[in-house]
C-alpha positions in Angstrom: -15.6 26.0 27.9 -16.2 22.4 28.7 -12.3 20.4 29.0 -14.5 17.8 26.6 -15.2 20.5 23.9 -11.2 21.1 23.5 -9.1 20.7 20.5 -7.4 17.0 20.4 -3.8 17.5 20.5 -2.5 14.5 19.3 -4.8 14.2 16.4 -3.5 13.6 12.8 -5.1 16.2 11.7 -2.6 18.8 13.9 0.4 16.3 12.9 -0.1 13.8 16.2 1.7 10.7 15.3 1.9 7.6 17.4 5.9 6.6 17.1 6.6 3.3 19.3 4.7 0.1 20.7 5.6 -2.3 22.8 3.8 -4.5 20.2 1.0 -3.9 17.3 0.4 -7.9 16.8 -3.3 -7.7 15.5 -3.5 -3.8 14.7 -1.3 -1.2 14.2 -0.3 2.0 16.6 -1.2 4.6 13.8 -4.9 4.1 14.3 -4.7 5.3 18.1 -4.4 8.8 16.1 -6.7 9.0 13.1 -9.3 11.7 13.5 -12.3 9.5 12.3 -14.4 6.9 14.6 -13.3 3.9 14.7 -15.5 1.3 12.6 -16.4 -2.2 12.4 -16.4 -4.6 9.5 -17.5 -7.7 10.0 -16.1 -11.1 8.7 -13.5 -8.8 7.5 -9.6 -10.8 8.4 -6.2 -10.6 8.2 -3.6 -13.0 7.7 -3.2 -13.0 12.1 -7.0 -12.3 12.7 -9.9 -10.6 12.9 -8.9 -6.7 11.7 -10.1 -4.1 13.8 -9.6 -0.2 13.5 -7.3 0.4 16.4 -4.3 -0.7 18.0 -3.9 -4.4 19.4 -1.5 -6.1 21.1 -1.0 -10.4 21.2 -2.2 -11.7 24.4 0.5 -11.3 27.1 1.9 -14.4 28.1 4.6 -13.0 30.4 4.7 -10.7 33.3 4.3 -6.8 32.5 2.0 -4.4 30.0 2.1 -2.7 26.9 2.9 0.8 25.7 2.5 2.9 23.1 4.4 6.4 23.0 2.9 9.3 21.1 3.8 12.7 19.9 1.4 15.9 20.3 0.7 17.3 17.0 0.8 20.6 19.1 2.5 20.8 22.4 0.4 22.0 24.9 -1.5 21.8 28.8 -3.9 18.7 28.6 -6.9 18.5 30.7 -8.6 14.6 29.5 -7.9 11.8 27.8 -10.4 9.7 26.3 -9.2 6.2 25.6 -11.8 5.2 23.2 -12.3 1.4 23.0 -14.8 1.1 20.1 -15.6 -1.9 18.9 -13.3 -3.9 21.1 -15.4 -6.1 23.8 -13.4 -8.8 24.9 -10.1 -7.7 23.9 -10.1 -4.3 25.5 -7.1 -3.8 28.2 -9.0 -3.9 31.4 -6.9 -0.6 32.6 -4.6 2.4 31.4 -2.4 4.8 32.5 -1.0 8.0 31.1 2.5 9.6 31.3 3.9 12.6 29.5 7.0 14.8 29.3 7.7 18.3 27.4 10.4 17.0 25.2 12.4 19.8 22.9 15.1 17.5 21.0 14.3 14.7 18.1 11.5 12.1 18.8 14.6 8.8 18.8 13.5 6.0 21.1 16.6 6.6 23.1 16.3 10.5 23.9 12.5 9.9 24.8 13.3 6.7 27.4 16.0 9.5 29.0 13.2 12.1 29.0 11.4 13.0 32.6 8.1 11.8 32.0 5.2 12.4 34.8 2.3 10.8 35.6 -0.9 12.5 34.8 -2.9 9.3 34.9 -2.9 6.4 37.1 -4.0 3.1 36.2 -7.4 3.6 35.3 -10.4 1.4 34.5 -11.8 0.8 31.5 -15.1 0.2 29.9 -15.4 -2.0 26.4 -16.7 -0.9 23.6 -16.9 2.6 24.4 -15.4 6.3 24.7 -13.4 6.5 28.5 -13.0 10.4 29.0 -10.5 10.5 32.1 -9.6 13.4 33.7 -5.6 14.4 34.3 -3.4 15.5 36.4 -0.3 17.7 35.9 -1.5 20.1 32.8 2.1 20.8 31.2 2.8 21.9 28.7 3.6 18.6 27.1 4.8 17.5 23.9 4.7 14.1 24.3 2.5 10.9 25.6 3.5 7.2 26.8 -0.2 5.5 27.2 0.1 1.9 29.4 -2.4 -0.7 28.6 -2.8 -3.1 31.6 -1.8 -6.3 30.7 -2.7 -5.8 27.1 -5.4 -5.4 24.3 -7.1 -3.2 22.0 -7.3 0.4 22.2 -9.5 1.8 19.5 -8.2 5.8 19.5 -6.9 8.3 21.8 -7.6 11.8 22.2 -6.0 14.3 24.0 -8.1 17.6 24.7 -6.5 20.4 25.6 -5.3 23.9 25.0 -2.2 24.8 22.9 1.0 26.5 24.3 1.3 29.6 22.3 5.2 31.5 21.9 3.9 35.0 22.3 7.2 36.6 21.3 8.1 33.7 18.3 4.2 35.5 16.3 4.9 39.2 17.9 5.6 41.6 14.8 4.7 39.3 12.3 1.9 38.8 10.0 -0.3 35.8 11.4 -3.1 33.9 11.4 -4.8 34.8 14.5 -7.4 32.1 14.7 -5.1 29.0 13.3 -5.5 26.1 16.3 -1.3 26.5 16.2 -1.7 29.9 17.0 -3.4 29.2 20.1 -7.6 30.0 18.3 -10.4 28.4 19.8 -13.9 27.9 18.4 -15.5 28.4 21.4 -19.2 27.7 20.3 -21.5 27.6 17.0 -25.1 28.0 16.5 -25.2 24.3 14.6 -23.0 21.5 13.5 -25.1 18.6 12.6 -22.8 17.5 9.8 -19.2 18.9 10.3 -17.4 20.1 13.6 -16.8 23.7 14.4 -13.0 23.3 15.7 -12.4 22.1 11.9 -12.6 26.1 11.0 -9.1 26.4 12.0 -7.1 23.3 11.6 -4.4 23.6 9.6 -3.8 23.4 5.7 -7.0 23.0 3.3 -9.8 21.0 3.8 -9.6 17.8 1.7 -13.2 17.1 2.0 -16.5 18.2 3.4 -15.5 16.0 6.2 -13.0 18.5 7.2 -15.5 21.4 7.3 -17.9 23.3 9.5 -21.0 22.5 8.2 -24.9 23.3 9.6 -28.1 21.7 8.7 -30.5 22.6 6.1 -32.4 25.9 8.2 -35.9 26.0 7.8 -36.9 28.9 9.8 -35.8 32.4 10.2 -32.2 33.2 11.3 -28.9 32.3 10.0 -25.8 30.5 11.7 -22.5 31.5 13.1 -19.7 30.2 14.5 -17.3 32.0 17.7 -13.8 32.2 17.4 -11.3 33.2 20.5 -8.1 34.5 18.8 -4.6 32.9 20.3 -4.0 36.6 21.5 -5.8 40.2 20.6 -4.6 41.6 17.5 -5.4 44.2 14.6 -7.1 42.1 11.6 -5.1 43.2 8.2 -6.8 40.2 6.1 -9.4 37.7 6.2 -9.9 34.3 4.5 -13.2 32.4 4.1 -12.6 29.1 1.9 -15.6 27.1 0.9 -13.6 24.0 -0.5 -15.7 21.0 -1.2 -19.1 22.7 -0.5 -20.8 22.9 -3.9 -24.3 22.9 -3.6 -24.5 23.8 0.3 -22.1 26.6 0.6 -23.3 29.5 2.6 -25.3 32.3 0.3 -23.1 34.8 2.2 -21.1 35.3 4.8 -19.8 38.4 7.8 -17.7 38.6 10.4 -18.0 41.1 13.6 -15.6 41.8 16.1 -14.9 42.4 19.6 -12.4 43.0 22.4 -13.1 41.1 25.5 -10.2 38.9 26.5 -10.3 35.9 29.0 -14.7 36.1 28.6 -17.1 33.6 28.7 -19.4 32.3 25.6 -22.0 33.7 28.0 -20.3 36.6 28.6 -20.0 37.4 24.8 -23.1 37.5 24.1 -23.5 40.7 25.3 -19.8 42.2 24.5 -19.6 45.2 22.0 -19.2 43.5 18.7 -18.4 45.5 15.7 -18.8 44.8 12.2 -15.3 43.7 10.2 -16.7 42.5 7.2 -20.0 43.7 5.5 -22.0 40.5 5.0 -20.8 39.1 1.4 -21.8 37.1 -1.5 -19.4 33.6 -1.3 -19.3 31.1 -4.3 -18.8 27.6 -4.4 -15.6 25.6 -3.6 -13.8 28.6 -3.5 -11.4 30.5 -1.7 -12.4 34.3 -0.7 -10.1 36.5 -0.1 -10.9 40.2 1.7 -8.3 42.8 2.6 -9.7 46.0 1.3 -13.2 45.3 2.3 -12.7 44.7 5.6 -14.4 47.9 7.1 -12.9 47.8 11.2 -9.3 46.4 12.4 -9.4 45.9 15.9 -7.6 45.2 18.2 -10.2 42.2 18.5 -10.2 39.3 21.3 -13.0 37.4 19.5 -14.3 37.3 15.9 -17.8 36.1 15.4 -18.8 34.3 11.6 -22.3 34.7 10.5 -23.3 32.2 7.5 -26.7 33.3 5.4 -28.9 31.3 5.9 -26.9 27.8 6.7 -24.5 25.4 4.7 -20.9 24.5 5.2 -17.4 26.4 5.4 -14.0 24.6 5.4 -11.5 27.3 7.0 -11.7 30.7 8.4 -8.3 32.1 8.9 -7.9 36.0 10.5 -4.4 37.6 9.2 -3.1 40.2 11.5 -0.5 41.4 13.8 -0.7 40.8 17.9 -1.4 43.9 19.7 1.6 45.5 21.5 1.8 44.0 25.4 
């Protein structure tokens, strides 16, 4: 899977927060986080300037740079960074760097300037008024993120792609959401998602709008859609969810779900795996959670669960209840 298609760690979707700045003059540090594009207004001001939807520092006037330290909302091994400068031409820091540490205690200024922190980005160029996908060094895991602006600027979001750290033994025995993005799932491909993002399947909590959802265009031909899930580990499937929140008049008709055991494979090289059916294809309804225990028709263990949608349409959250299989 391509390091670009990977979950962003530091998102406030998965509870990524941005907790100190050197300064937040003209914008504040909270925006380096939210899950949306950056946008533009224009003639819209503040009461210190021209507002922009990111974080920006005054211009420096003294010798040094600017910070801003962030929390993961999932610790984990991260493989880019893209320091997104939408929107800021002229006022974009003209290079950043990247540290991070794997920090255990509480998030206090104090304990995190005492923490080891390594350097899995040097000073880097940047371009304005664009996305700047930089490649790291020194995977983790991490929990935590110290992003240097050089000397200062606007920085319009950051993302952090990478893959979570999964506790093995903290899920083994207990009933679990095999496919939850905390648990270590992965939506590794779908067949569509011209209006809503596959990895939203398995974020956490409820959708609170379609915005939050896996949704496909209108089909007009033959077929249906589907989305691929890699489970954090191979388990036995004891209950399924399907929830269809905020899609009202472009829910899926119906929905299945097939299975298969093929652990560390490909999105190539599950296209041909031995899939088996879990759920017989079924009626959904609108805005609605749907829950399936008894009808599920196959357990596992499974490695990979595959959704089919009939024909198209949207769907907020899939989550796969089950128990790890025995190591």
């Amino acid at each position: 899977m391509d390091t670009l298609e990977l979950p962003d760690l530091v998102s406030a979707r998965v509870g990524g927060r941005a907790l100190y700045a050197s300064d937040e003059f003209f914008a504040p540090r909270s925006c380096l986080v939210k899950p949306e594009p950056a946008v533009f207004i224009p003639g819209k001001y503040t009461e210190r300037g021209k507002w922009m939807d990111g974080w920006e520092t005054r211009r420096r006037r003294t010798p040094g740079h600017d910070w801003c330290v962030l929390e993961l909302g999932l610790r984990g091994r991260l493989y880019v960074a893209d320091v997104d400068t939408s929107h800021f031409v002229g006022n974009q820091p003209e290079q950043a760097s990247l540290e991070a540490c794997d920090h255990r205690g509480p998030s206090t200024r104090a304990a995190l300037e005492l923490a080891p922190w390594t350097l899995v980005l040097p000073p880097s160029r940047l371009a304005p008024g664009v996305s700047n996908p930089l490649r790291l060094k020194g995977e983790g895991p991490f929990t935590h993120v110290r992003l240097n602006i050089f000397p200062d600027g606007g920085v319009a979001r950051l993302r952090l792609r990478g893959e979570v750290a999964v506790d093995l033994a903290r899920l083994r025995g207990r009933l679990v959401d095999l496919a939850a993005i905390e648990n270590g799932g992965l939506v590794l491909g779908a067949s569509d998602m011209h209006f809503g993002a596959k990895e939203h399947l398995i974020l956490p909590g409820r959708a609170s709008s379609m915005a939050e959802g896996w949704e496909t265009r209108r089909r007009r031909g033959p077929g249906h859609d589907w989305a691929l899930v890699r489970l954090g580990a191979p388990g036995r499937v004891e209950k399924v969810e399907i929830d269809t929140a905020h899609f009202k008049g472009n829910f899926p008709e119906s929905a299945a779900l097939e299975g298969c055991l093929a652990p560390g494979a490909s999105l190539a090289a599950l296209a041909s795996a031995s899939w088996q059916e879990l759920l017989p294809r079924t009626t959904l309804r609108a805005h609605a959670r749907h829950d399936f225990a008894k009808q599920l028709i196959a357990h596992g263990p499974f490695s990979h669960v595959r959704l089919l949608i009939y024909p198209d349409g949207g769907v907020s959250r899939l989550r796969i209840h089950g128990r790890l299989d025995p190591p």
